[in-house]
C-alpha positions as a printed NumPy array, in Angstrom:
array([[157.453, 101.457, 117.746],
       [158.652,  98.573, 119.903],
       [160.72 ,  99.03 , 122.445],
       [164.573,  97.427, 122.743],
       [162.887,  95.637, 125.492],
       [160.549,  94.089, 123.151],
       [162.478,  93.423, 120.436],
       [165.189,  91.339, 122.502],
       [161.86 ,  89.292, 123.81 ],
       [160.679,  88.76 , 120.584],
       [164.044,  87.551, 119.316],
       [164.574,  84.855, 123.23 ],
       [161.135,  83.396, 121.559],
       [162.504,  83.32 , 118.154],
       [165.636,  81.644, 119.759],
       [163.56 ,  78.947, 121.649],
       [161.205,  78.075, 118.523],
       [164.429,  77.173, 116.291],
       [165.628,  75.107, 119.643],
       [162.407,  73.308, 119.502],
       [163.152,  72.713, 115.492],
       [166.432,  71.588, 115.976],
       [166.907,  70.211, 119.293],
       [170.171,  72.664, 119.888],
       [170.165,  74.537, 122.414],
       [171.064,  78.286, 120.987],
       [172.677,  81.337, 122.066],
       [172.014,  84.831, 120.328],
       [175.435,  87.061, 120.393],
       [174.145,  90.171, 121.488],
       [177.619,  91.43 , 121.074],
       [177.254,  91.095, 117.252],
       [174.063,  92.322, 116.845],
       [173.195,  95.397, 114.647],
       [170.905,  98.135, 115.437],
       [169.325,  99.882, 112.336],
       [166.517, 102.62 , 112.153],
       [164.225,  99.921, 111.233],
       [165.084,  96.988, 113.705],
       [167.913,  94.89 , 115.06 ],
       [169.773,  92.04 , 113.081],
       [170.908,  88.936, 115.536],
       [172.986,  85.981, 114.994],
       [173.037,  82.985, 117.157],
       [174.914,  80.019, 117.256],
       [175.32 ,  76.274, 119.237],
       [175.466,  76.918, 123.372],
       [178.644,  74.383, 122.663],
       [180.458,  76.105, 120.185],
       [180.215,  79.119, 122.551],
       [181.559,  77.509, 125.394],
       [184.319,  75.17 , 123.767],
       [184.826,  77.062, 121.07 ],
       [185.019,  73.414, 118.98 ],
       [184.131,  73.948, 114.951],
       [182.424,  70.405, 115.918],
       [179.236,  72.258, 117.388],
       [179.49 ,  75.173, 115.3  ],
       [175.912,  75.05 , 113.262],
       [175.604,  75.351, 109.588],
       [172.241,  77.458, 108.134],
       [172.057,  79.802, 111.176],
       [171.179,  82.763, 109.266],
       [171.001,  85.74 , 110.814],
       [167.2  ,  87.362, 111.092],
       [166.037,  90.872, 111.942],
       [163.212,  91.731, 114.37 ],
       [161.448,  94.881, 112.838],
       [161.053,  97.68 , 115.492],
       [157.657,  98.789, 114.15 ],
       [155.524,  95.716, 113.633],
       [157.6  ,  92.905, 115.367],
       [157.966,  90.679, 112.165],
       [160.943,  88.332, 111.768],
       [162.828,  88.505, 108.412],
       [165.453,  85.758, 108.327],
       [168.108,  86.429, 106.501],
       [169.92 ,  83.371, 104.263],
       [173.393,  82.417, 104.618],
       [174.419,  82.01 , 100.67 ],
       [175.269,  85.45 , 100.209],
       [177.092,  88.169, 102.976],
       [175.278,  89.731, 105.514],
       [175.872,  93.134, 104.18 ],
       [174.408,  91.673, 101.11 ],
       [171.153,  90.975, 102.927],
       [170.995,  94.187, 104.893],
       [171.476,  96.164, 101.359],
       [168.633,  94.237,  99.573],
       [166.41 ,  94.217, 102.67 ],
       [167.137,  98.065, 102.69 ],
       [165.899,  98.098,  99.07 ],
       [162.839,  96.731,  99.562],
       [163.534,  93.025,  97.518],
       [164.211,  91.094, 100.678],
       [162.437,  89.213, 101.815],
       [161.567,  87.977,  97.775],
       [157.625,  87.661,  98.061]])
């Protein structure tokens, strides 16, 4: 099992690949995250939004994703339904859909 250590690393890198992607420079809100038995579940949004709290920097499609605490794997999460509803189905085993 990883270590909370770990798992916020692995999540900084996951933060910097979708900056390289997008060319927006993103913040995680550690504040929001959630800690399950299996892993954490982040959010992130625009550095801008967070500092001037403008709707204009706010980013659409910034699902939140989970960082397993056993094997390190990202699952992102999709933004169409709730989050609960992605925790629940994850939880289930159908999410990710293979």
């Amino acid at each position: 099992m990883l270590t909370q250590k770990q798992i916020v690393e692995i999540a900084k890198n996951h933060i910097k690949e979708l900056e390289k992607k997008t060319k927006i420079e993103l913040v995680i809100g550690y504040e929001e995250t959630i800690i399950k038995p299996y892993g954490n579940i982040y959010f992130y949004t625009s550095k801008k939004f967070v500092k001037t709290g403008d709707f204009k920097y706010a980013i659409a499609g910034n699902a939140p994703f989970l960082i397993e605490n056993q094997t390190g794997n990202v699952i992102s999460f999709g933004t169409a339904e709730s989050d609960e509803y992605y925790i629940n189905e994850y939880e289930a085993g159908r999410w990710p859909i293979k």
